[in-house]
N, C-alpha and C positions, 0 to 999 in steps of 0.2 A: 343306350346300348346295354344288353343284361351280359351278365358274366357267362353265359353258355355261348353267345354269338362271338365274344372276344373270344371261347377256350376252341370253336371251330377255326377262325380266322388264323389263330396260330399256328394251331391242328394244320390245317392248309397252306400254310405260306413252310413248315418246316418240311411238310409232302414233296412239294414243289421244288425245294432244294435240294431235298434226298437224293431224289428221282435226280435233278442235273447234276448229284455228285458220284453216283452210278453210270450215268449217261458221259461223264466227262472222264470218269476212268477206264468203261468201255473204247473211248477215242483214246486213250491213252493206250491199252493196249492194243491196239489198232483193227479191233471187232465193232469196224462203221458197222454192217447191217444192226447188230444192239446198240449201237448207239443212238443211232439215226430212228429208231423205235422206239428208242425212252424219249431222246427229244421230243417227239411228235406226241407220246403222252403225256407232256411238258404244256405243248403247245397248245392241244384241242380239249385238255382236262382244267387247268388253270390259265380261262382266259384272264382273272383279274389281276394276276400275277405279271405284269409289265415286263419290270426290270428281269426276271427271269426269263419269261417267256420271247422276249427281246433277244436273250443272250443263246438261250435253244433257239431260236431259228437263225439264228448265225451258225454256231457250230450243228445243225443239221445242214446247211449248206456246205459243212466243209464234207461232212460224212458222206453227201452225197456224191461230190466232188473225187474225194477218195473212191468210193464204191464206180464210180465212171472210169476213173485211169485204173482201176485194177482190172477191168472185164477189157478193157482195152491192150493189157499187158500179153503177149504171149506165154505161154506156159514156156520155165525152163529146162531144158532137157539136159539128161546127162551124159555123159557119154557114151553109154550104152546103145541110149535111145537114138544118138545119132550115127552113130554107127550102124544101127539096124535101118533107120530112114538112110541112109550114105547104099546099102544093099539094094534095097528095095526101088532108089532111083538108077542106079548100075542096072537092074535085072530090067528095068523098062526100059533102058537105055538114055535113061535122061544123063547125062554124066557131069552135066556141070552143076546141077546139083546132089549128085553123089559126090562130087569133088569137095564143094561145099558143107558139105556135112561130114564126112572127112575129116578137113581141118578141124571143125568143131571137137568132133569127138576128141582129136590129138590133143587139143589144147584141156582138155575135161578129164584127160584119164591120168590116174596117178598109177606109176610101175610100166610094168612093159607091156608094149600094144604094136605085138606083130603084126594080129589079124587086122589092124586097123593100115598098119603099114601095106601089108599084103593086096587087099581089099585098095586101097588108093593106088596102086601099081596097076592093079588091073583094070583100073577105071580109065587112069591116063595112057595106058597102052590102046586100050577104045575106043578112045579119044584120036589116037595118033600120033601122040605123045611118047615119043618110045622112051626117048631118054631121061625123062622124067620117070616116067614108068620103069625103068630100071633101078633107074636111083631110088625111087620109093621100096622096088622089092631087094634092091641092097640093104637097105634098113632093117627090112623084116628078116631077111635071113642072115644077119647081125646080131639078132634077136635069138632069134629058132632055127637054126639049121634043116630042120623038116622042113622048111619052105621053099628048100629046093625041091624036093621032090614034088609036091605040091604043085608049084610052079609048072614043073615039067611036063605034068598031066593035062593041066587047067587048059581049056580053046582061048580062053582068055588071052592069055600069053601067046599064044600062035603066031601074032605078026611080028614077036621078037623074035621069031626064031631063026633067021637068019642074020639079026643083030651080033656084032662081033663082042658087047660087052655082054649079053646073054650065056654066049654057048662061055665064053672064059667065066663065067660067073657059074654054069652048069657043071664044070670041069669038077668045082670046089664039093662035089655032091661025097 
């Protein structure tokens, strides 16, 4: 063997390393699609690299693995957004998932969330739900007092209206 094929062989076995010490802190910061690409230049660049190339197609299977359960994950939404999806199924009249989404946003919003109160009163009065629907818009106009008025206006609210906790709740305007 002459000293130039030994100073390659090293030359490539410390490439080889680099690469999975790159590749293994990109899994560390949990950037599989890089990782899972230096692996794989690991694996199809240094086939004679065993013990490495061994150990990248392991952890490219995990990166994989990772990269499946995240496209698998729902995006998460914040309160806003289910709140705007909570409208948007109220307006087509789906209401048990407007109800559903709803609670969501309640449990996602930090500070006061009339319009979220409001909005869930109106769903469950749609519903049929009266007294639940009241209960929800006692909350909001606990909140914000304009939500009587509101209230008052809305078709939404319509089949309260001859509800006895509605009009004592109307009085308060």
């Amino acid at each position: 063997m002459t000293a130039g094929r030994v100073k390659k062989e090293t030359k490539t076995k410390k490439t080889a390393r680099d690469l999975f010490g790159d590749a293994f802190q990109a899994l560390g910061e949990r950037k599989y699609d890089k990782a899972a690409a230096t692996f794989e230049k690991i694996i199809s660049g240094f086939p004679d690299e065993d013990d490495v190339v061994a150990r990248a197609k392991t952890f490219q299977l995990t990166c994989q693995r990772a990269l499946e359960a995240e496209a698998q994950k729902p995006m998460r939404q914040s309160a806003e957004q289910h709140f705007d999806m909570g409208v948007f199924h109220h307006n087509n009249q789906d209401y048990a998932a407007a109800v559903d989404h709803f609670q969501k946003a309640l449990k996602g919003v930090s500070g006061d969330a009339d319009h979220i109160h409001y909005a869930w009163a109106a769903t469950k009065v749609q519903q049929g739900d009266l007294d639940e629907g009241l209960e929800e818009l006692r909350k909001a106009v606990k909140i914000d007092k304009a939500n009587l008025s509101y209230a008052s206006n809305d078709p939404d609210f319509e089949p309260l209206s001859e509800h006895e906790g509605f009009r004592e709740l109307m009085l308060k305007k």
